[in-house]
C-alpha positions as CSV (number, residue, x, y, z in Angstrom):
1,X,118.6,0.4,12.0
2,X,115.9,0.1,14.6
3,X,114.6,3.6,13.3
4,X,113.9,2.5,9.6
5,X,110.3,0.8,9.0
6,X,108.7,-0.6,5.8
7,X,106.0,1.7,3.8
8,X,103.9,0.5,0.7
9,X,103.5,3.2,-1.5
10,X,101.0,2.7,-4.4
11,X,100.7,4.9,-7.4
12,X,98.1,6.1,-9.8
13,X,97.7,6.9,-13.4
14,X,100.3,9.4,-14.8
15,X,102.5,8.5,-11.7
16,X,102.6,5.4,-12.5
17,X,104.3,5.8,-15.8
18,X,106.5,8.3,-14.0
19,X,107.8,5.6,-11.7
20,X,108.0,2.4,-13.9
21,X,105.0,0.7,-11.4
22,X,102.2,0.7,-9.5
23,X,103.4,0.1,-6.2
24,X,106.7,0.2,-4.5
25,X,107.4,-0.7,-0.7
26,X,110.6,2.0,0.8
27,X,112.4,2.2,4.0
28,X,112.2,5.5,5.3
29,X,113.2,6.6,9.4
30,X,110.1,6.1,11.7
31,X,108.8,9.5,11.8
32,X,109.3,10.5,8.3
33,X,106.5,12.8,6.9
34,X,104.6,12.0,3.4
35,X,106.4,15.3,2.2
36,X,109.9,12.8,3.0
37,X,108.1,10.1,1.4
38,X,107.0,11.7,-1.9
39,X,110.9,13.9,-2.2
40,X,112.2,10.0,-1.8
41,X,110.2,8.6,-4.8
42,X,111.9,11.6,-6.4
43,X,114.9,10.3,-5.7
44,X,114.7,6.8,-6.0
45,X,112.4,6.6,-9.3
46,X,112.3,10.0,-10.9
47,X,112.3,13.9,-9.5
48,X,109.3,14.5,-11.7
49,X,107.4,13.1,-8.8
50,X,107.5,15.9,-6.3
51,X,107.7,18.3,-8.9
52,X,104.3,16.8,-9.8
53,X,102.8,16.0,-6.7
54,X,104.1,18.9,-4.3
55,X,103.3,22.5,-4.9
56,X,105.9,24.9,-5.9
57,X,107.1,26.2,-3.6
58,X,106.4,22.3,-1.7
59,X,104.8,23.4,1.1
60,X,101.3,21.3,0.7
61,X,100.2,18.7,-2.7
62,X,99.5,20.2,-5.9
63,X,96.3,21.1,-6.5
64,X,93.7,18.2,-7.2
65,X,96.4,15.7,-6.2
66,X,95.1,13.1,-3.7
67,X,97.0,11.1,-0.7
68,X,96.1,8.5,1.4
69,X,97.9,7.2,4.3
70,X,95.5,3.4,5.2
71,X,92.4,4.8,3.4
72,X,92.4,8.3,4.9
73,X,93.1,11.5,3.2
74,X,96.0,13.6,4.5
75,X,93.4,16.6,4.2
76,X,92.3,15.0,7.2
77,X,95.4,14.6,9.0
78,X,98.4,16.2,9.1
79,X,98.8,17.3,5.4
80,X,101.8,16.4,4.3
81,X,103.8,16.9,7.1
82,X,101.4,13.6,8.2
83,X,104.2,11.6,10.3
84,X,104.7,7.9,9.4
85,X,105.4,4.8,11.5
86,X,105.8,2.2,10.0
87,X,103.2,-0.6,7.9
88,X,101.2,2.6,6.5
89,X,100.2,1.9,2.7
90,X,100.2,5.8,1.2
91,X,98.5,6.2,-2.2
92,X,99.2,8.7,-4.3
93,X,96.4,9.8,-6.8
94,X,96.9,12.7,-9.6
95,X,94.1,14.3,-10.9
96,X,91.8,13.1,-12.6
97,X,90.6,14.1,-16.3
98,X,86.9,14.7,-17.0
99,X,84.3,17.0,-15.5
């Protein structure tokens, strides 16, 4: 399985009670996007999480949700369709309360 590389995926806050812990390393194919990434914690841990962290209709993150791939914010890079390649670490941060 040449094509399947490591990713570290680390969780925030309400996600983190949604998946059981605060960070989880998965196999995904080289390539994969963050949308991949984020339906696969759905299906490994719990589908709340894309229902929480995608959009409706799952096109881009819900609003105020927050994802890094090494540090930098998707926003930045390819949104979710953001291509992974192996080693990344992708955090995932809800939204936080407060004003």
């Amino acid at each position: 399985m040449m094509d399947d590389v490591e990713v570290t995926v680390a969780v925030f806050a309400t996600l983190r009670e949604i998946i059981g812990q605060k960070e989880v390393k998965l196999r995904v194919k080289r390539g994969s996007t963050v949308k991949g990434l984020i339906e696969l914690l759905g299906e490994k841990f719990n589908p709340e999480v894309p229902e929480k962290v995608l959009n409706e209709d799952g096109t881009d993150l819900s609003e105020n949700f927050r994802v890094l791939v090494n540090g930098r914010s998707v926003s930045l890079l390819k949104g979710i369709e953001t291509e992974l390649m192996g080693g990344e670490r992708v955090s995932i941060f809800p939204p936080v309360g407060g004003g």
